[in-house]
C-alpha positions in Angstrom: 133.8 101.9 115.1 130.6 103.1 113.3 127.3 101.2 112.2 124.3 101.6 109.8 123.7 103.7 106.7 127.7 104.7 107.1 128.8 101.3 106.2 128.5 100.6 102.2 130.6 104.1 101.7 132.8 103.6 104.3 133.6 100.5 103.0 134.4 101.6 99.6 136.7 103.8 100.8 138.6 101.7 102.8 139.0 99.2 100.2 140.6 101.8 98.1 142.6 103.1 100.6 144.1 99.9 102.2 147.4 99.1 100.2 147.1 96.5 97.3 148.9 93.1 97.0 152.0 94.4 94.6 152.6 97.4 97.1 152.5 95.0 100.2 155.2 93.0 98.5 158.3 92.4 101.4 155.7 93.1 104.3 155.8 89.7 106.3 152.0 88.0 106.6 151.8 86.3 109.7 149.3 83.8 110.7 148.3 83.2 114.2 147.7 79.7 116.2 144.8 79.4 118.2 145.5 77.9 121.7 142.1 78.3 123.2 138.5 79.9 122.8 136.9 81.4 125.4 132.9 82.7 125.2 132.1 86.2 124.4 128.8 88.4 125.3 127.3 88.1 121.5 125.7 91.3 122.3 129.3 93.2 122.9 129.9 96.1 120.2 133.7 95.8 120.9 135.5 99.2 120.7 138.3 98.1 122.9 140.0 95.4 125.1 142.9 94.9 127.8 143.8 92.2 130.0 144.8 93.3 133.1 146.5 89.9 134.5 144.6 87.4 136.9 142.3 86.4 134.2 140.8 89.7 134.0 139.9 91.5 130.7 138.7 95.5 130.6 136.5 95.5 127.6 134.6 99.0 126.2 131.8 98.5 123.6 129.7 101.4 121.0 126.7 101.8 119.9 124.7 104.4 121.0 123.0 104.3 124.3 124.8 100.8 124.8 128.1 102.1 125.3 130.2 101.2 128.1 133.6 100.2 130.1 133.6 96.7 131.6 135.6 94.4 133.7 135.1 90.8 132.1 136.3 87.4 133.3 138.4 85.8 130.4 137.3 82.0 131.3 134.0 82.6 131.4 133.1 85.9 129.7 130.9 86.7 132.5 130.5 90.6 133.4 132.4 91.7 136.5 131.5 95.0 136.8 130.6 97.7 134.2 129.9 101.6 133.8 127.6 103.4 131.1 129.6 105.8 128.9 128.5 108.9 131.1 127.3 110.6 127.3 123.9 109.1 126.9 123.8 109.6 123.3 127.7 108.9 122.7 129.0 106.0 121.0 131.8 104.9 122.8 135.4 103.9 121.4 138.7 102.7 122.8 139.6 102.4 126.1 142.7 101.3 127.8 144.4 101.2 131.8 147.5 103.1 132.7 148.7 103.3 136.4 145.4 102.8 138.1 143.0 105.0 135.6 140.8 104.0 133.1 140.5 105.9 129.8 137.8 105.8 127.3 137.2 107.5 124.0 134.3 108.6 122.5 133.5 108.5 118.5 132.2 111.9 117.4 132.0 114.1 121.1 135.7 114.7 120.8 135.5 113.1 125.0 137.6 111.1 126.3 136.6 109.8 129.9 138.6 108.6 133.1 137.7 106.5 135.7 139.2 104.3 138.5 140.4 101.4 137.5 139.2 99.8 140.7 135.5 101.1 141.5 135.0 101.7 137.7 133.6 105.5 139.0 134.4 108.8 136.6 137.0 111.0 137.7 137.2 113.2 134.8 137.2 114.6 131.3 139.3 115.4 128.7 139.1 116.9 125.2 140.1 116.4 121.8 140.2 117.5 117.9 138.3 115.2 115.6 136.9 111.4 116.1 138.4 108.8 118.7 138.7 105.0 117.8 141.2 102.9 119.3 143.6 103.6 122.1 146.5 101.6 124.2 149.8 102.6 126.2 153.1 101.9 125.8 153.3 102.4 130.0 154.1 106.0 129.9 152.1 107.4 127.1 148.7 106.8 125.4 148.7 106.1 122.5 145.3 106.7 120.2 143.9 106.6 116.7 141.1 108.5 115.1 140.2 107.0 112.2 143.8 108.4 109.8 146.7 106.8 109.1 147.8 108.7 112.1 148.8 107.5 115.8 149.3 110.0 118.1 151.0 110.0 121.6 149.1 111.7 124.4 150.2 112.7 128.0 147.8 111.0 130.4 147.9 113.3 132.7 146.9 116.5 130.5 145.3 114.1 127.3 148.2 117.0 125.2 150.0 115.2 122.3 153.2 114.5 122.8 154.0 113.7 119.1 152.8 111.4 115.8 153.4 109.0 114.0 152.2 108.3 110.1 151.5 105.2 109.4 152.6 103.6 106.2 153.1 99.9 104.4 155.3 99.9 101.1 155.3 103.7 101.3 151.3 103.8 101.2 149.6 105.4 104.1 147.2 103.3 105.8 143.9 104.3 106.9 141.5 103.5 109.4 143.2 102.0 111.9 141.0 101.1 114.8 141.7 99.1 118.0 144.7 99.0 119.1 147.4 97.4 121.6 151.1 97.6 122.1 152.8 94.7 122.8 156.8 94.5 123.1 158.0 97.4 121.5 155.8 97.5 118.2 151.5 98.8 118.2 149.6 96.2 117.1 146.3 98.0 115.0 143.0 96.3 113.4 142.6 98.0 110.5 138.6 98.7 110.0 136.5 96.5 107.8 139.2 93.9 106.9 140.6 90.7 108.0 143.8 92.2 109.2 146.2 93.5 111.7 148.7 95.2 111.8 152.4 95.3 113.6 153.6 98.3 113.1 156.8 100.3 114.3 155.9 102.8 116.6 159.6 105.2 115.8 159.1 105.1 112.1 155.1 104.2 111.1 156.5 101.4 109.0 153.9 98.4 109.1 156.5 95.4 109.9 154.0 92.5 109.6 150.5 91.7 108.7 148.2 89.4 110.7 145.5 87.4 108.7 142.9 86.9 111.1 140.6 85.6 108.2 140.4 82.3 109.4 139.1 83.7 112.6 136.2 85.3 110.9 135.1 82.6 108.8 135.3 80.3 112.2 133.0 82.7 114.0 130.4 83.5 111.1 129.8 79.3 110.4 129.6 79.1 114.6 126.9 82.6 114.6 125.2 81.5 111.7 124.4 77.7 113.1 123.2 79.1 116.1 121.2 81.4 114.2 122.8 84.6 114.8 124.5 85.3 111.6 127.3 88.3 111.7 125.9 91.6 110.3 127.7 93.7 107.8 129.7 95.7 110.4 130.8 92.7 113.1 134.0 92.7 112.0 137.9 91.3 113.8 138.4 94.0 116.5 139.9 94.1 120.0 143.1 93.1 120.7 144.8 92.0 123.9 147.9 90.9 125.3 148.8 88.0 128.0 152.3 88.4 128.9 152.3 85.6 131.2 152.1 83.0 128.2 153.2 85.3 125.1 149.6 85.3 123.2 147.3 87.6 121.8 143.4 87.5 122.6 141.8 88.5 119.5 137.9 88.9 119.2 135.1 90.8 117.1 132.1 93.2 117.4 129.3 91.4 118.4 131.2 88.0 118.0 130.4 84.8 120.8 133.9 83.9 120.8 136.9 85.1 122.2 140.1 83.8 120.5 144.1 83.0 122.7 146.5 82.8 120.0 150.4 82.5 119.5 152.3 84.9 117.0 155.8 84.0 115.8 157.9 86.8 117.9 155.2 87.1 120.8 157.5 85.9 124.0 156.2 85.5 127.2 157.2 87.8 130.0 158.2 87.4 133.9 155.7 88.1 136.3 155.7 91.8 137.8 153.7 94.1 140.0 154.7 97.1 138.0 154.1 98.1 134.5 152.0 98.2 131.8 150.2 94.6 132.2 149.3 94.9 135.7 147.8 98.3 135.6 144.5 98.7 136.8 143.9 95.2 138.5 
């Protein structure tokens, strides 16, 4: 999400909309262990990410004119293959891979846009009330967020929503939840401008856990601003992907060089299958 003049308002509104430290009270703070770093394109607005299995990540990025959907290898964070967001002058958002298609959001056009998951060409268009940000599937439905403290459900094959969610820690709603991913049974959400994450129950809304992903940050600002490419205002934590093989989380940042594997307490890893969520779109 969002750049520029945007930013200094924006971000004095989400710090008075994120809920404070008495009314988090009783909301579990988890922190993550990194297992491995991998590189990431420094140049990579990250809107969304995915891995599809076989050390295979789909990644979409913003920005205006540099939007796009790409296939990325996970070792080496080289470029597979990758598609322009077919709106020259959208910013492109989320994007995730369900049963062969690809589907990707865009900011302010109210578009979201398909493609094959295997020759990365557009197969159609759908449309949509207000702002797209972050977007996942929990293997049957998508599942998308605009900004709100909203989540809603969408068919995939007719984009209609299915139903919502509110989503709320201590009571509070929270706002501007971003990227997204779902990962055994709960929707994990970066929440805009902060260091956090969070697990949250996709029946009731209820934020179960918070991840502190600080320590990322701070680990990837000293690394940027050594090699003299310090993090601007806006290259935040965002993108979020699951491995089921091995039970981790890959965790990155707009316009960050480095792509973080970590392990969350009550991440497990999964059996190998052919069908399903992970393996979609390989």
């Amino acid at each position: 999400m969002r750049s520029g003049a945007l930013l200094l308002p924006c971000l004095l509104l989400t710090l008075s909309a994120l809920p404070s430290a008495a009314q988090s009270v009783g909301t579990p703070v988890l922190t993550p262990t990194v297992t491995a770093r991998y590189p990431h394109d420094r140049a990579a607005f990250t809107e969304g990410l995915q891995y599809l299995g076989g050390g295979v990540l789909l990644e979409s990025t913003g920005i205006a004119g540099q939007s796009g959907v790409r296939r990325v290898d996970l070792k080496t964070g080289k470029v597979l293959a990758r598609v322009a967001t077919p709106i020259a002058t959208a910013f492109g958002e989320g994007v995730t891979a369900l049963n062969g298609v690809i589907y990707h959001l865009t900011w302010e056009d109210g578009v979201a846009v398909t493609f094959d998951a295997a020759t990365l060409k557009e197969t159609g268009r759908y449309r949509y009330s207000g702002e797209g940000w972050g977007l996942t599937n929990d293997g049957k439905a998508l599942i998308m967020s605009n900004g709100s403290p909203t989540l809603v459900w969408r068919d995939p094959k007719t984009f209609r929503i299915k139903r919502s969610v509110q989503v709320t820690d201590a009571g509070q709603p929270v706002k501007n939840l971003n990227e997204l991913e779902y990962v055994q049974g709960s929707v994990y959400a970066n929440v805009w401008l902060t260091d956090r994450v969070a697990r949250i129950d996709p029946q009731t809304g209820k934020v179960t856990a918070w991840i502190d992903v600080s320590a990322l940050t701070r680990e990837t600002s000293a690394a940027a601003a050594k090699a003299g490419h310090t993090l601007t205002f806006d290259d935040v934590p965002n993108g979020i992907a699951f491995v089921p093989e091995r039970g981790t989380l890959l965790l990155t940042g707009k316009r960050w060089p480095t792509l973080f594997e970590v392990k969350l307490p009550g991440v497990k890893p999964e059996e190998p299958t052919t069908t399903g969520r992970a393996r979609t779109g390989r």
